[in-house]
GULO-956582 format. One line per field, with one value per residue (C-alpha): x, y, z negated; chain; residue in three letters. Coordinates in steps of 0.2 Angstrom, whole numbers. Example, Ala and Ser with C-alpha at 12.3 -4.5 7.8 and 13.67 -1.06 7.14 Angstrom:
residues 2
c1: [62/68]
c2: [-22/-5]
c3: [-39/-36]
unit: [A/A]
code: [Ala/Ser]
//
This chain:
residues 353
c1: [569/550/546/532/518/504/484/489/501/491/478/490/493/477/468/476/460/449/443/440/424/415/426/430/417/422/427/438/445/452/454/461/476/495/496/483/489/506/498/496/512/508/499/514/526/516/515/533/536/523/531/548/542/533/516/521/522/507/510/514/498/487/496/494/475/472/480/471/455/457/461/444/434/445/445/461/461/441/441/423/418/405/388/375/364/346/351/366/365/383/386/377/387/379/363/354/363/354/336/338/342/329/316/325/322/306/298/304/311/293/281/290/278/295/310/327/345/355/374/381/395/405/423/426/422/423/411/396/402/399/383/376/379/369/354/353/361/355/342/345/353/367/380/373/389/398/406/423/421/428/427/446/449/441/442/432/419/416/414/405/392/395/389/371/355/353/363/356/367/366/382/378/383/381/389/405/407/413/395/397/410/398/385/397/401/383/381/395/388/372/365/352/355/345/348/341/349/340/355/353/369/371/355/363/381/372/362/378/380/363/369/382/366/355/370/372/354/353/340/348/336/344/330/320/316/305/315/309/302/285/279/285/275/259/260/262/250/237/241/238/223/217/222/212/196/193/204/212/230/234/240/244/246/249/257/258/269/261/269/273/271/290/306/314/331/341/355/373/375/358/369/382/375/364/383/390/375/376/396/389/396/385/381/374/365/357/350/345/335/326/312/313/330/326/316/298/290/273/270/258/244/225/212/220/238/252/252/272/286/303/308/324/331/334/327/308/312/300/302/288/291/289/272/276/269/286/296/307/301/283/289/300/284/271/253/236/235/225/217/216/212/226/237/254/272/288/294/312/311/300/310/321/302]
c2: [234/240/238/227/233/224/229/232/244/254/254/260/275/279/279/271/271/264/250/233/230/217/204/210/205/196/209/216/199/199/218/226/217/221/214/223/238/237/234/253/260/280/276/266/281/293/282/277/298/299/287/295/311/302/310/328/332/342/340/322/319/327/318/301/305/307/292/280/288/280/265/264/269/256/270/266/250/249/247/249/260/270/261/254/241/238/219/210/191/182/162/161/149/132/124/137/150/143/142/158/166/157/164/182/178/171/180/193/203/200/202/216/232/242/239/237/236/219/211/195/191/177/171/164/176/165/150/164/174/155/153/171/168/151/159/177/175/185/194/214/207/196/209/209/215/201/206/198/193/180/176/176/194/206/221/213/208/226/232/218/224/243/239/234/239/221/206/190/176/158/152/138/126/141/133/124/145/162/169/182/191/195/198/209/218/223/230/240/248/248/235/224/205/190/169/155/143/130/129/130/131/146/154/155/162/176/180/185/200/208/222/224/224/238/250/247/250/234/221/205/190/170/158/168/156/140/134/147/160/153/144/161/173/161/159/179/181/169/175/192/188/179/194/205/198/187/195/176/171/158/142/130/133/116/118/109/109/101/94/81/75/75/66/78/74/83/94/92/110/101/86/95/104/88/82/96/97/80/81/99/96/90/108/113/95/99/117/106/96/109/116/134/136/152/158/156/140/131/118/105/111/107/115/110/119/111/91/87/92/88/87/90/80/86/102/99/113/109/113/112/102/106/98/80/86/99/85/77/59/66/76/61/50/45/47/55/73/72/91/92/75/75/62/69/64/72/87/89/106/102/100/116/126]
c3: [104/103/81/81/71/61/60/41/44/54/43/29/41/47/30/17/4/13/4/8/19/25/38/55/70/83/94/79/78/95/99/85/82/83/100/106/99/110/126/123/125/123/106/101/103/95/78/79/80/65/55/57/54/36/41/39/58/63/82/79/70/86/96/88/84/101/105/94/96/116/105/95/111/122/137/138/144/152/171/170/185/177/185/175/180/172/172/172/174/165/167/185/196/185/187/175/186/202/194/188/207/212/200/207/223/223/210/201/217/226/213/199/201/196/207/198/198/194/196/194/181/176/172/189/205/219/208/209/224/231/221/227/245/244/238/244/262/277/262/257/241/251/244/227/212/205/190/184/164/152/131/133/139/126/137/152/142/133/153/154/140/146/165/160/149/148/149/151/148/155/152/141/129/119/103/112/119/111/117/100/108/123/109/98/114/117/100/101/116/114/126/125/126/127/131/134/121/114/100/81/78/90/82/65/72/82/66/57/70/64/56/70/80/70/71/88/92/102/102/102/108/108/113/125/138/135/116/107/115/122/108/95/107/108/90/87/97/87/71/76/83/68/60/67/73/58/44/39/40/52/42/60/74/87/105/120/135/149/165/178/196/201/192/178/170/160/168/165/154/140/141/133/122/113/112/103/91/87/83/70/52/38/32/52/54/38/44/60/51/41/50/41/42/50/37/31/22/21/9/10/-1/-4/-15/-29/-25/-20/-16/-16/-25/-30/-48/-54/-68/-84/-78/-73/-61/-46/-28/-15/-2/19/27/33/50/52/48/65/60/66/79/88/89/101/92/91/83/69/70/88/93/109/110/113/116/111/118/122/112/101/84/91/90]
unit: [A/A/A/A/A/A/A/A/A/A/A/A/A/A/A/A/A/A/A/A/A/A/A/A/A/A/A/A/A/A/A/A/A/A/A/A/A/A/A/A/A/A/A/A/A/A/A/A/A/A/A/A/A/A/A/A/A/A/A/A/A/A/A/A/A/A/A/A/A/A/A/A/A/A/A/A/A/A/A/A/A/A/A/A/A/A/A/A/A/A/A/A/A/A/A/A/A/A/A/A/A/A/A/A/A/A/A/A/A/A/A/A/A/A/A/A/A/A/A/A/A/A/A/A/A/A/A/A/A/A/A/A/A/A/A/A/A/A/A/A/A/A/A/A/A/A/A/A/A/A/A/A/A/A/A/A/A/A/A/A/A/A/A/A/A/A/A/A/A/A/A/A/A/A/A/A/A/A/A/A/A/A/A/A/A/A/A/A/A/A/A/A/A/A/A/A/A/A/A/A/A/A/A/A/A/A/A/A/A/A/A/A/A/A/A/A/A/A/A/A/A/A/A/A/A/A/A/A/A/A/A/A/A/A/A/A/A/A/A/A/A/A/A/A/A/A/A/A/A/A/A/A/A/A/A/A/A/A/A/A/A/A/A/A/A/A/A/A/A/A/A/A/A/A/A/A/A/A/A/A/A/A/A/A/A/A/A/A/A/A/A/A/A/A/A/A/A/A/A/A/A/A/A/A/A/A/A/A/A/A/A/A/A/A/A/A/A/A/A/A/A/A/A/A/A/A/A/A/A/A/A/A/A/A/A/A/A/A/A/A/A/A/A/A/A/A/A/A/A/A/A/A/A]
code: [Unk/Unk/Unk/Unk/Unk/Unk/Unk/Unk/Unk/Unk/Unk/Unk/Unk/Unk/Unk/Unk/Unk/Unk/Unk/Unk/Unk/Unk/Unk/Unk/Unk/Unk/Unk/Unk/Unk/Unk/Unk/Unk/Unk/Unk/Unk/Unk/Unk/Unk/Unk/Unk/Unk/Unk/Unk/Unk/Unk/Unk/Unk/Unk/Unk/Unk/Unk/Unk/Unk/Unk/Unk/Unk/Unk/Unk/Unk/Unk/Unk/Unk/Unk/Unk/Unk/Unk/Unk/Unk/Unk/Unk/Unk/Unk/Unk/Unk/Unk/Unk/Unk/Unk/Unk/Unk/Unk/Unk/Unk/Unk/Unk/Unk/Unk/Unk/Unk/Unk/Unk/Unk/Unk/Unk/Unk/Unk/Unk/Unk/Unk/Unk/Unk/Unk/Unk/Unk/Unk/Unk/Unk/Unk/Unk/Unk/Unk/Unk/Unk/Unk/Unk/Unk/Unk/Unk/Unk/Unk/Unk/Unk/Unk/Unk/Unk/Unk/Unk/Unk/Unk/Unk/Unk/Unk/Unk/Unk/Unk/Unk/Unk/Unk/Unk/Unk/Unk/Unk/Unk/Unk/Unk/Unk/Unk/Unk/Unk/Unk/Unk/Unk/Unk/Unk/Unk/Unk/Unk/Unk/Unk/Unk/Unk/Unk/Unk/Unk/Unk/Unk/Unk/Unk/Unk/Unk/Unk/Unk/Unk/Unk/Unk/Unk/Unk/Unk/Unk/Unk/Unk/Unk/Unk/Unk/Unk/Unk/Unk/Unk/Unk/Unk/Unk/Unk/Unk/Unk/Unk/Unk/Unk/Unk/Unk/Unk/Unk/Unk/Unk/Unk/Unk/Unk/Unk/Unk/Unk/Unk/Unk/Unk/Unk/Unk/Unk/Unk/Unk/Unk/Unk/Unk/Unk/Unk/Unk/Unk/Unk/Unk/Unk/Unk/Unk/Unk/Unk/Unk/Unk/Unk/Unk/Unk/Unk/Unk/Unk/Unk/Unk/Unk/Unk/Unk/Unk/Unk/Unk/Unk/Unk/Unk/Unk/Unk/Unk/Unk/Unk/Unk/Unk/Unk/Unk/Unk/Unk/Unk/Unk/Unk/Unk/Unk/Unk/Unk/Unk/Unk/Unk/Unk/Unk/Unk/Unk/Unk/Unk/Unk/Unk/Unk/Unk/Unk/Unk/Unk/Unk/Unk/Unk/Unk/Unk/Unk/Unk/Unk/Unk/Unk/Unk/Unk/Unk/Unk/Unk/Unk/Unk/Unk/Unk/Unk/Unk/Unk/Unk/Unk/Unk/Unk/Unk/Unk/Unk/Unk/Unk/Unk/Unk/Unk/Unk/Unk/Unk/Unk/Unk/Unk/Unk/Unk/Unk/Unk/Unk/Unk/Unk/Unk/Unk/Unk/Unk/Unk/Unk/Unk/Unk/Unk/Unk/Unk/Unk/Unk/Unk/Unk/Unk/Unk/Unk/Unk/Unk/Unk/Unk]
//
């Protein structure tokens, strides 16, 4: 019978003073386990002959190295065929799928001065080879790559990540997914990712794979479609402008997303993913709620300093509080901007920007 062998125990051979680090990534999770380890048969053989030989064969060591140094590298199980797109579109056979071929098809493919390479992905074939024959038949991209990937199989989704210079992924809810493994994958390769979640919850897990990310060299980019990224650009944008035209800090800045003349619903994927918001833990809600939980903070001030705080009892220790005008309670209703004069409504993003 084949000796099963723990992650721990190979660790113990490889380097058994390497100290405790930081908790494996999700690719680490899933990949480097025992199971994993004896899909690979050859590498199995040569550590059962090192550990008979207790370390001190030389050829056994080579042979072993060798071995495992497929294992860190996954060559020896990658049935990536060695070609790179410049994009790679993952989670295209839902409703975001179509809208994004169409904005291919009718924009991006006509009007891009630089012409460039794409495939389509996803964890079912026949779903997007279905979707892709709906939108580019009888066109020069009717025969477009599809690329076969799921969360559940670890190796497709590091071929996945090694197939493209840029994934974007639309396969949403993002936070009922395992979307960091795609992520992880990425900044083990070195390829650039981005989605168009309109999720906290998913912002703050993708966050945890930032240093994953800067060693890596990829730029990992959640939000980058109209939750998030618009409004964060237009805001740059102002602020630098500010910056460098009048030499003064922007202190507000109010956006507007106008629209209309045709019924707009939502579709089945936001559906879901308001649902699995709204079922978060205490600890998430309360992040939800808080309009800098992504870092920064403006209190409500005037000439005399700061107008509101909380005081903590028996301490004194006072904490300024957010601006009333950040808070979802103003956000959620129907009313006349004081600074600008517009009357406005909610927008379905706006507490997420």
């Amino acid at each position: 019978p084949v000796e099963v062998y723990t992650w721990d125990d190979l660790a113990n051979v490889v380097d058994p003073d390497t100290p405790e680090e930081v908790a494996p990534s999700p690719i680490e999770k899933l990949y480097f386990t025992g199971s994993m380890l004896e899909k690979y048969e050859p590498c199995v053989d040569a550590l059962q002959k090192l550990l008979d030989g207790e370390g001190e064969d030389e050829e056994a060591w080579n042979d072993f190295e060798a071995h495992f140094d497929k294992f860190l590298d996954f060559s020896w199980c990658s049935n990536w065929n060695g070609v790179k797109y410049d994009i790679v579109l993952y989670g295209v056979s839902g409703y975001t799928g179509y809208l994004t071929m169409e904005y291919l098809k009718r924009v991006a493919l006509k009007r891009n001065p630089e012409k460039f390479t794409f495939a389509f992905a996803g964890r079912t074939v026949s779903k997007v080879q279905e979707m892709r024959d709906r939108e580019f038949a009888g066109t020069e991209w009717e025969d477009t790559p599809i690329i076969q990937a799921s969360y559940d199989d670890v190796v497709s989704i590091l071929d996945l990540a090694k197939s493209a210079y840029v994934i974007i992924n639309v396969a949403g809810p993002y936070s009922l997914a395992q979307g960091e493994v795609l992520i992880d994958a990425c900044c083990h390769v070195g390829t650039h990712y981005c989605d168009v979640s309109g999720e906290l919850p998913w912002t703050l897990r993708t966050m945890e794979l930032h240093r994953n990310a800067k060693q890596g060299g990829a730029l990992i980019s959640p939000s980058s479609a109209v939750a998030g990224c618009w409004c964060d650009l237009l805001v740059y944008m102002s602020a630098k402008h500010m910056r460098e035209n009048y030499n003064e800090e922007l202190r507000r800045a109010i956006g507007y997303a106008r629209g209309g003349g045709a019924g707009q619903g939502a579709s089945g994927g936001t559906l879901a993913s308001r649902n699995a918001m709204s079922s978060a833990p205490d600890e998430v809600r309360k992040k939800m709620a808080d309009p800098f939980a992504l870092g920064g903070f403006i209190p409500e001030f005037d000439r005399n300093g700061i107008k509101e705080v909380s005081i903590e009892q028996g301490t004194g220790r006072c904490t300024a509080k957010t601006r009333k005008e950040e808070t979802d309670a103003i956000l959620s209703k129907v009313g006349k901007d004081p600074f600008t004069g517009v009357w406005r409504a909610p927008h379905v993003y706006a507490y997420f920007n």
